[in-house]
C-alpha positions in Angstrom: 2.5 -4.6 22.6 3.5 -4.7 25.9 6.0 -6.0 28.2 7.4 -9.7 27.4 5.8 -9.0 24.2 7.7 -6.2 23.4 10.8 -7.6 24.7 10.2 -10.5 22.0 9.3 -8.3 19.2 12.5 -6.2 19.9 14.4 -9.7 19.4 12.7 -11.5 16.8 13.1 -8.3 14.5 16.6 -8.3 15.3 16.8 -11.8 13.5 14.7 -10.7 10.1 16.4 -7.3 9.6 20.0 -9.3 9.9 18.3 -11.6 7.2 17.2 -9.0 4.9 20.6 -6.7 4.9 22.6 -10.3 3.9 20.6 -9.8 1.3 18.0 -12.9 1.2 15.4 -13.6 -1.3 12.9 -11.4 0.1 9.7 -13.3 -2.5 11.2 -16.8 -1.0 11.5 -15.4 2.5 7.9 -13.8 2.2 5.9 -16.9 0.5 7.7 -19.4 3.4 6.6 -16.7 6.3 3.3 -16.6 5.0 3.3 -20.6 5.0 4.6 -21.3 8.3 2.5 -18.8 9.6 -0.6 -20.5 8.0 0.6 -23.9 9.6 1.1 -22.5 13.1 -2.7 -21.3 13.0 -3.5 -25.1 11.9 -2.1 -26.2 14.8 -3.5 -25.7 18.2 -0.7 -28.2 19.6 1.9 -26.1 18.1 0.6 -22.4 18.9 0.3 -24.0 22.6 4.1 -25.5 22.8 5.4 -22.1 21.0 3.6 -19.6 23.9 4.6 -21.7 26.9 6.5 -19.8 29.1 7.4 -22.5 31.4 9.7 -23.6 28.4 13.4 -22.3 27.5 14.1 -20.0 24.6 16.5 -22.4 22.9 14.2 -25.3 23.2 11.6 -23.7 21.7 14.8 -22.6 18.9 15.7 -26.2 18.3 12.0 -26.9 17.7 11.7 -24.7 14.9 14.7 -26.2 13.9 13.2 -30.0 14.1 10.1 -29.2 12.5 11.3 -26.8 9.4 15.0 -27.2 8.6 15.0 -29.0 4.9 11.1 -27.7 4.4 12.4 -23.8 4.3 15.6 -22.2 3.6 18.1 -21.1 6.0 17.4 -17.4 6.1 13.8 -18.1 6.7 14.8 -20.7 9.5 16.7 -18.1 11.0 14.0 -15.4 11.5 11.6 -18.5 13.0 14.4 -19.5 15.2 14.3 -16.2 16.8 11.0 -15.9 16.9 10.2 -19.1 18.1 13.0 -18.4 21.1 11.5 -15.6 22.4 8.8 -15.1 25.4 5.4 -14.3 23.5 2.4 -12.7 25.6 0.0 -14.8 24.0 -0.3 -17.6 21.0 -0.8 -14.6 18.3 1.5 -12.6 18.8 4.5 -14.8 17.4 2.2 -15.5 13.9 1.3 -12.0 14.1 5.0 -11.1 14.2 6.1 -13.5 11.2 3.1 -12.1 9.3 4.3 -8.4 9.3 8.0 -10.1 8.5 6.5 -11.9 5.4 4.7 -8.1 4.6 7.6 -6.2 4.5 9.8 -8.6 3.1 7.3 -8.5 0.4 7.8 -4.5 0.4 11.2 -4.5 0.5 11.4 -6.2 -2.5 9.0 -4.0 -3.7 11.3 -0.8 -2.9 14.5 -2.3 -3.8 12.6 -2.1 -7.8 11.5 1.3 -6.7 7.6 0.6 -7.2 6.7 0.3 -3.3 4.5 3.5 -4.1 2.5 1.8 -6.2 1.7 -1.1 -4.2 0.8 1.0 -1.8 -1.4 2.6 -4.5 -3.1 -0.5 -5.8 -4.0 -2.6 -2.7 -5.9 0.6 -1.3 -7.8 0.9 -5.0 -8.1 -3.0 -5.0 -9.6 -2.4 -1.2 -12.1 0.0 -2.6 -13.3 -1.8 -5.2 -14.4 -4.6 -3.5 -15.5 -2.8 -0.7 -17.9 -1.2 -3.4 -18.9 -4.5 -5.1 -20.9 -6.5 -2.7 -21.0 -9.7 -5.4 -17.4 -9.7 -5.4 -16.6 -9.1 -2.0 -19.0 -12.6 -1.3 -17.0 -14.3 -3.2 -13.7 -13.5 -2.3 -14.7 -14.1 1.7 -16.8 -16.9 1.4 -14.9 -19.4 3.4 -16.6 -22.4 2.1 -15.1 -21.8 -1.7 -11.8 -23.8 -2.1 -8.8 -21.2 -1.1 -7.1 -22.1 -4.7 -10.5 -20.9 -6.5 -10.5 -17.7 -4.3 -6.8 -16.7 -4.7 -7.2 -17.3 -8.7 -10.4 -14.7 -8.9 -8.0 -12.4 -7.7 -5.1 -13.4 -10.1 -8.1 -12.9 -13.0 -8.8 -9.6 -11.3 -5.6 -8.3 -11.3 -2.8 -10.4 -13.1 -0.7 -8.1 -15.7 -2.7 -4.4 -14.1 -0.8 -4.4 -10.4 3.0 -5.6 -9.9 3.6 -8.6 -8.1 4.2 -7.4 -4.7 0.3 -6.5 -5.1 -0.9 -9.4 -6.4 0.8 -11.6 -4.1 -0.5 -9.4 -1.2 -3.9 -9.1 -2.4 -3.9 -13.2 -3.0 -3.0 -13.4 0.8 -5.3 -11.2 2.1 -7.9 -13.7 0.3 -7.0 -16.9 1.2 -5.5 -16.2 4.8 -7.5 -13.6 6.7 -6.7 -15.0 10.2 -10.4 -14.0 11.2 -10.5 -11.1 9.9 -12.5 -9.0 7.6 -10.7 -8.7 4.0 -10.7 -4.6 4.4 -8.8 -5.2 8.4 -6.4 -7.7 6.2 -5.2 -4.7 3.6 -5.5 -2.4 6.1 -2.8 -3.8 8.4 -0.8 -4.5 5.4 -0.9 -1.0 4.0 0.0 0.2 7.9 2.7 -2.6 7.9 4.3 -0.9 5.0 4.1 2.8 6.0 5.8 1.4 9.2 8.6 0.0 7.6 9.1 3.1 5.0 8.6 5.3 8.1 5.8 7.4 6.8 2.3 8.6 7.3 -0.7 8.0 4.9 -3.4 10.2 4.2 -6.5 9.4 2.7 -7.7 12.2 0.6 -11.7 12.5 -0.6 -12.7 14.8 -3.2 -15.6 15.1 -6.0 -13.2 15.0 -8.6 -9.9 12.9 -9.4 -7.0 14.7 -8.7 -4.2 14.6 -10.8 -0.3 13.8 -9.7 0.5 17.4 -9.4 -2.2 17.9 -6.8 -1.1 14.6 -4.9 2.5 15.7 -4.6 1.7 18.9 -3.8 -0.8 17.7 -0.9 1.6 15.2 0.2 4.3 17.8 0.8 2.0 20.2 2.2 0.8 17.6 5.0 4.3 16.5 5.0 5.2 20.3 6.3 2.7 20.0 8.5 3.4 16.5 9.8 7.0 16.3 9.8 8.1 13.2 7.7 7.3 11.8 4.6 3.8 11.5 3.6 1.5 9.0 1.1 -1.7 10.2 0.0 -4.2 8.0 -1.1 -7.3 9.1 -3.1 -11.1 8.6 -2.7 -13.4 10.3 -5.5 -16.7 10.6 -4.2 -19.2 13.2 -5.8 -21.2 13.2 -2.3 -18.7 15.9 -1.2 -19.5 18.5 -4.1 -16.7 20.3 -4.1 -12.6 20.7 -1.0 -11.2 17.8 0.1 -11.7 15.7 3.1 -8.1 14.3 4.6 -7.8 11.8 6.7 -4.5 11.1 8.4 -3.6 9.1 11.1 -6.6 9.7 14.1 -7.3 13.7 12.7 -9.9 14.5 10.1 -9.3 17.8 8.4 -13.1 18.5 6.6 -12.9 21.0 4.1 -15.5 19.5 1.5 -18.8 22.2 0.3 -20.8 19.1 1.9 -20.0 19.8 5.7 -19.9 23.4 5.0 -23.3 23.2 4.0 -24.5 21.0 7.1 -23.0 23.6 9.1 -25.1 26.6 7.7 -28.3 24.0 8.1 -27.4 23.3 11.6 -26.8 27.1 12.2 -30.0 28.3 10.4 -32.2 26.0 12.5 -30.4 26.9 16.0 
């Protein structure tokens, strides 16, 4: 973001980080978020009056207050009123806003039972496997199936295998994509998350599954190298034959038989 934008950001984050240290319901605060960010995108009148910048900060305040106070609770009016009061760059940035507050609520929850790890874990897997199933990744983006029927093929998928935090996630990402492709959805979740747990992830490919002891090890190697902490997520594909590919943020570190092989082709027929 930049300039107003930023300023507004700054602000409005100010509002849901005083929320979340009184200690609020984070799952309340998250599943209200998520539904007043679904009824801002609804609303073209709305997104319009929210963005103008011809109108005052606490008018556009007491309108969050007018059109939510009794439908929500307080802590969750508080975070709107101070995003709603800020100067916003354009209509999507203040529902883009809410939606990262309604994902890290939903993490911080997650953390405070010490399993934010593992969400992280199982929306990336979740992401894979229907990335790899193109039946199932129709169904769960067809737009024209009822949003209730979608978001219940995922509870089937993933009810009593993933905690809450990722099924209620991964039921988002279905039913509210905001345009996007279901893989972008996860994807700025999982980057939400590493944000707000001030890490790095890595995404490690190898031909075989690698067990905990290599993960931790790998993570506090890159960690070394990195600075910070580290999650590493894994990718088993038998294409590689044999290293490890790591991915982590915009470097690629290829050390996979695979590339060493193209390179001796490549070499041989120079």
């Amino acid at each position: 973001m930049q300039g107003p934008s930023r300023a507004a950001a700054v602000a409005s984050r100010e509002a849901f980080t005083g929320v979340l240290a009184a200690g609020a319901d984070r799952s309340r605060l998250a599943e209200e978020l998520f539904a007043v960010v679904g009824v801002i995108d609804g609303s073209a009148t709305l997104r319009r009056a929210v963005a103008d910048p011809s109108r005052e900060g606490a008018d556009k305040a007491q309108l969050a207050e007018r059109l939510f106070a009794g439908k929500i609770s307080a802590e969750t009016l508080v975070v709107l009123k101070g995003a709603f009061g800020q100067r916003w760059s354009s209509e999507r940035d203040l529902t883009d806003a809410l939606e990262r507050y309604a994902v890290e609520a939903v993490i911080a929850e997650a953390e405070s039972a010490d399993r934010a790890d593992r969400v992280e874990d199982e929306l990336f897997r979740f992401e894979r496997i229907v990335a790899a199933d193109a039946e199932l990744r129709a169904a769960l983006v067809d737009t024209q199936a009822p949003s209730d029927k979608r978001a219940d093929l995922v509870s089937s998928l993933l009810s009593d295998k993933v905690t809450p935090e990722t099924l209620v996630l991964a039921r988002q990402a279905v039913v509210a994509p905001r345009g996007r492709r279901f893989d972008r959805v996860l994807e700025r979740y999982l980057e939400t998350a590493s944000s707000r747990r001030e890490q790095q992830t890595a995404t490690i490919t190898s031909a075989v599954p690698l067990t905990d002891e290599d993960r931790t090890r790998l993570a506090a190697g890159l960690a070394a190298i990195y600075g910070g902490k580290v999650h590493v997520n894994t990718v088993v594909d038998p294409r590689v034959m044999g290293g490890i590919r790591v991915e982590i943020g915009d470097e690629l570190i290829d050390g996979t038989v695979i590339r060493k092989l193209d390179a001796a082709r490549r070499a041989m027929g120079a």
